[in-house]
Backbone bond lengths (Angstrom), bond angles and torsions (degrees), N, CA, C in turn:
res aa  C-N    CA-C-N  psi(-1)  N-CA   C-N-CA  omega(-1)  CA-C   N-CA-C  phi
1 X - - - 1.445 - - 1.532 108.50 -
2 X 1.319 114.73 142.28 1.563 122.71 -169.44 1.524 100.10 -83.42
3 X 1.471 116.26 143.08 1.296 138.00 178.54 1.732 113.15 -87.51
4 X 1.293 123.61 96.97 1.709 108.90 173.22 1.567 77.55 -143.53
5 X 1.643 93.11 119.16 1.443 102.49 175.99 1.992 97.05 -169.84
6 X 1.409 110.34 169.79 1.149 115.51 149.15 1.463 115.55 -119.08
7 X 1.930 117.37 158.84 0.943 140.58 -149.66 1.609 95.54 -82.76
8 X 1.512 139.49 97.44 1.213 110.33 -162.71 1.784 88.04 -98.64
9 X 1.091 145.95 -16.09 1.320 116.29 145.04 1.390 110.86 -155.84
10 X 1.241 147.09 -176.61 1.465 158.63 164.59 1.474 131.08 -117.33
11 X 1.479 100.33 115.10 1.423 105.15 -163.52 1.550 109.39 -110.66
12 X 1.699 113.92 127.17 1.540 100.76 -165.54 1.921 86.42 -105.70
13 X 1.331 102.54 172.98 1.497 123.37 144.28 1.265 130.76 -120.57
14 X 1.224 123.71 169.96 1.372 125.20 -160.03 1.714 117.26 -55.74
15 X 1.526 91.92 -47.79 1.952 102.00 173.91 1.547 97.99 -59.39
16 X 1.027 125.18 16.39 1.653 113.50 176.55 1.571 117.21 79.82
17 X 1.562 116.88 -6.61 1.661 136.09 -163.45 2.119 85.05 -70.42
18 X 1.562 88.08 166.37 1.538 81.94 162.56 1.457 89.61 -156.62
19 X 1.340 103.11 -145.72 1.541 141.93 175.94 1.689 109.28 -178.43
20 X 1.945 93.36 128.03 1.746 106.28 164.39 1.448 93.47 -95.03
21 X 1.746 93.75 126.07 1.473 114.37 177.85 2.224 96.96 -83.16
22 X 1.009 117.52 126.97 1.612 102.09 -173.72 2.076 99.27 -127.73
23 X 1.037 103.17 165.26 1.540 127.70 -148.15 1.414 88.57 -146.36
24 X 1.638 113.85 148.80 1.552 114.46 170.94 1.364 104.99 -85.55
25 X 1.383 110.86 166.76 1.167 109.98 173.61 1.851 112.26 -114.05
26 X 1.142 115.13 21.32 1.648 114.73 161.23 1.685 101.23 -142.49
27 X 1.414 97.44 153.00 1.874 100.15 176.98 1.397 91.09 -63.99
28 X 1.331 118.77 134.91 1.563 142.62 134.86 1.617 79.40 108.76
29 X 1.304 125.57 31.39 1.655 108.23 -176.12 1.554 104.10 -79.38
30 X 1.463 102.74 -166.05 1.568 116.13 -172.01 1.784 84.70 -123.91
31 X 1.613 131.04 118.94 1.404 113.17 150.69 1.304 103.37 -78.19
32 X 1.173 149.37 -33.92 1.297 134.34 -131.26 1.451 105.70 85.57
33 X 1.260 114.90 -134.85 1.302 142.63 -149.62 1.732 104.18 -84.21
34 X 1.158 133.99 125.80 1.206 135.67 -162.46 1.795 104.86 -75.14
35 X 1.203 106.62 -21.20 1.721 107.75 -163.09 1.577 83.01 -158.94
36 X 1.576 91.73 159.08 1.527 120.05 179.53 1.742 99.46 -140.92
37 X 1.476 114.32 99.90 1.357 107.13 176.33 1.378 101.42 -87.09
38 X 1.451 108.55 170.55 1.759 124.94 176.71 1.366 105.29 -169.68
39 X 1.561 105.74 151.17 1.831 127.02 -159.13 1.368 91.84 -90.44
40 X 1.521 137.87 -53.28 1.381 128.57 177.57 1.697 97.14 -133.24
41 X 1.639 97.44 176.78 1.876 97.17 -172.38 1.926 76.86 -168.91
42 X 1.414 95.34 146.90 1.980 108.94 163.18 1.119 82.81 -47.30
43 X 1.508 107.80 154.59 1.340 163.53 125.28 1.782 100.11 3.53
44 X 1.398 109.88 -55.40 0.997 113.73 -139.99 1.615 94.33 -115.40
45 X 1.283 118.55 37.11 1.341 126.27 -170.23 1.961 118.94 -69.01
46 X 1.900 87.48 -34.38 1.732 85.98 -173.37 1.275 95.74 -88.56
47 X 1.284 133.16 40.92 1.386 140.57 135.62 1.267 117.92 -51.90
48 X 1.344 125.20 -36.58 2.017 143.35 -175.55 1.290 82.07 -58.03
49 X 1.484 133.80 -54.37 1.778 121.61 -154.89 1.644 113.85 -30.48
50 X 1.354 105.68 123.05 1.195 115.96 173.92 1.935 117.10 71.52
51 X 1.251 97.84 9.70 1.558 99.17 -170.77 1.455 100.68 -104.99
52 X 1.699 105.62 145.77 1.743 98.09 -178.73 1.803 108.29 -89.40
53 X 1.524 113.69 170.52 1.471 125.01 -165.71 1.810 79.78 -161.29
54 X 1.952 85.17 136.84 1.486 102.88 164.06 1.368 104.93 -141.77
55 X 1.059 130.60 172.52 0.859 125.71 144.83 1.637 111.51 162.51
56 X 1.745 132.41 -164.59 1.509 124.94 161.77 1.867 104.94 -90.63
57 X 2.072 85.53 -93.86 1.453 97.25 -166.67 1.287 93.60 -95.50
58 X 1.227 152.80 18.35 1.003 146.45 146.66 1.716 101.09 -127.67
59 X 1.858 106.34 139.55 1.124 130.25 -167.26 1.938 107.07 -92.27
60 X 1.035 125.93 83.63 1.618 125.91 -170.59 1.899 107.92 -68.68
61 X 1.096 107.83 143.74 1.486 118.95 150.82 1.464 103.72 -108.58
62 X 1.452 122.28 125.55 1.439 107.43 -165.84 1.256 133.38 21.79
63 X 1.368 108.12 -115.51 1.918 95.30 -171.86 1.743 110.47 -90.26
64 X 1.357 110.77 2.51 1.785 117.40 -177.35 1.387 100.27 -99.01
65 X 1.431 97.90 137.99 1.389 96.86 164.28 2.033 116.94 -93.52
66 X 1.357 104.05 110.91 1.527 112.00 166.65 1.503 140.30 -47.06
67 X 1.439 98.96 -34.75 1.404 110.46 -179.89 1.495 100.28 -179.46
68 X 1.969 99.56 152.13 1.526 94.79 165.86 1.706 105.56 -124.87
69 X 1.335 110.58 174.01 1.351 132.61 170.60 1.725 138.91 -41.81
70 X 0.901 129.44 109.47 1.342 110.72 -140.22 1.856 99.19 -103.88
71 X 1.582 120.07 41.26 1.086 102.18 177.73 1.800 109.78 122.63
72 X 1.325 92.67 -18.33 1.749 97.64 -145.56 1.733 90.44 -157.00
73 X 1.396 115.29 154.80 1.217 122.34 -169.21 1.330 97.49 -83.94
74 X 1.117 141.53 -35.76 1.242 123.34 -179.36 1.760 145.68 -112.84
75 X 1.464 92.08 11.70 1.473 130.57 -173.10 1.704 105.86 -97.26
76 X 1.216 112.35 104.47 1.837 101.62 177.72 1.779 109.50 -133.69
77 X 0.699 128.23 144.57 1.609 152.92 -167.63 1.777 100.07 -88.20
78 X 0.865 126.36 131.56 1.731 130.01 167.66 1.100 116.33 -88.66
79 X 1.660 120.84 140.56 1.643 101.66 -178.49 1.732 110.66 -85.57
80 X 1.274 101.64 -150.42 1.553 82.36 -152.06 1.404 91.30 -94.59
81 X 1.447 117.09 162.87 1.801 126.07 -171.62 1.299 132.86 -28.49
82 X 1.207 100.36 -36.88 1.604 121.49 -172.24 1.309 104.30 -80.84
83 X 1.405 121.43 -49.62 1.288 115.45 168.37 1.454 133.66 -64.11
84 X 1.329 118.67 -33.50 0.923 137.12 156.16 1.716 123.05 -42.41
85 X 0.991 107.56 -69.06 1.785 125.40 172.61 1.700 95.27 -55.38
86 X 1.148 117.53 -33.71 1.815 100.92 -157.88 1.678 82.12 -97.78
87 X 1.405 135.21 4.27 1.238 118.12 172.68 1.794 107.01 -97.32
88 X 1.178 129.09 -33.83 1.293 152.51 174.65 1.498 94.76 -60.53
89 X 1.205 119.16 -70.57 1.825 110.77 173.51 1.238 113.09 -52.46
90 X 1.201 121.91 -44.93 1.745 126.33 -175.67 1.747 100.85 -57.31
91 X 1.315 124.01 -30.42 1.603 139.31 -159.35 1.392 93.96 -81.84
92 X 1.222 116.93 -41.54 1.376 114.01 -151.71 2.260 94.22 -97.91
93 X 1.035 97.13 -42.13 1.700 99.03 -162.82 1.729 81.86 -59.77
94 X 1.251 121.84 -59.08 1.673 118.14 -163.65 1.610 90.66 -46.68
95 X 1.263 123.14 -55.17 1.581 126.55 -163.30 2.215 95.97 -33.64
96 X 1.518 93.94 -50.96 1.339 107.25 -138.21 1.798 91.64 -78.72
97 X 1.224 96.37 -26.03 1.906 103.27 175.91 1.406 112.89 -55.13
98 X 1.613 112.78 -42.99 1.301 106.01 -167.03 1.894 125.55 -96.29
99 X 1.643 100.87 17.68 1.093 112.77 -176.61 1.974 97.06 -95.48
């Protein structure tokens, strides 16, 4: 099932495990999948708060892909930090271009 939603928040646990809690992102939209759990995620994961993600088997922040699917609709893997962070900066500078 296709992902078009925003992150309405991120909840970690101690083993580092979480869940993206997700919200649609249009009235009467479709997110897909209500939650996206994962076993580890960067550091810097509740960074997603409030940020939108679409995507299938791979989970996009705008034009990067963040993470993909691990098998299962609601299980996804993060890529690794660096990529991650340079997609979150990439999210935010485009944000800041179009103001």
């Amino acid at each position: 099932m296709a992902i078009d939603a925003y992150v309405a928040y991120v909840e970690l646990r101690e083993d580092g495990s979480g869940t993206l809690h997700l919200c649609d992102r249009i009235t009467n939209g479709s997110r897909g999948q209500s939650r996206l759990y994962f076993l580890t995620a960067p550091h810097e994961v509740t960074a997603l708060n409030g940020l939108p993600l679409w995507g299938g088997d791979g989970i996009m922040l705008g034009d990067r892909e963040i993470a993909r699917r691990d098998g299962s609709y609601t299980q996804i893997s993060f890529t690794e930090r660096e990529q991650f962070l340079a997609a979150v900066a990439e999210y935010h500078a485009q944000r800041r271009g179009k103001r």
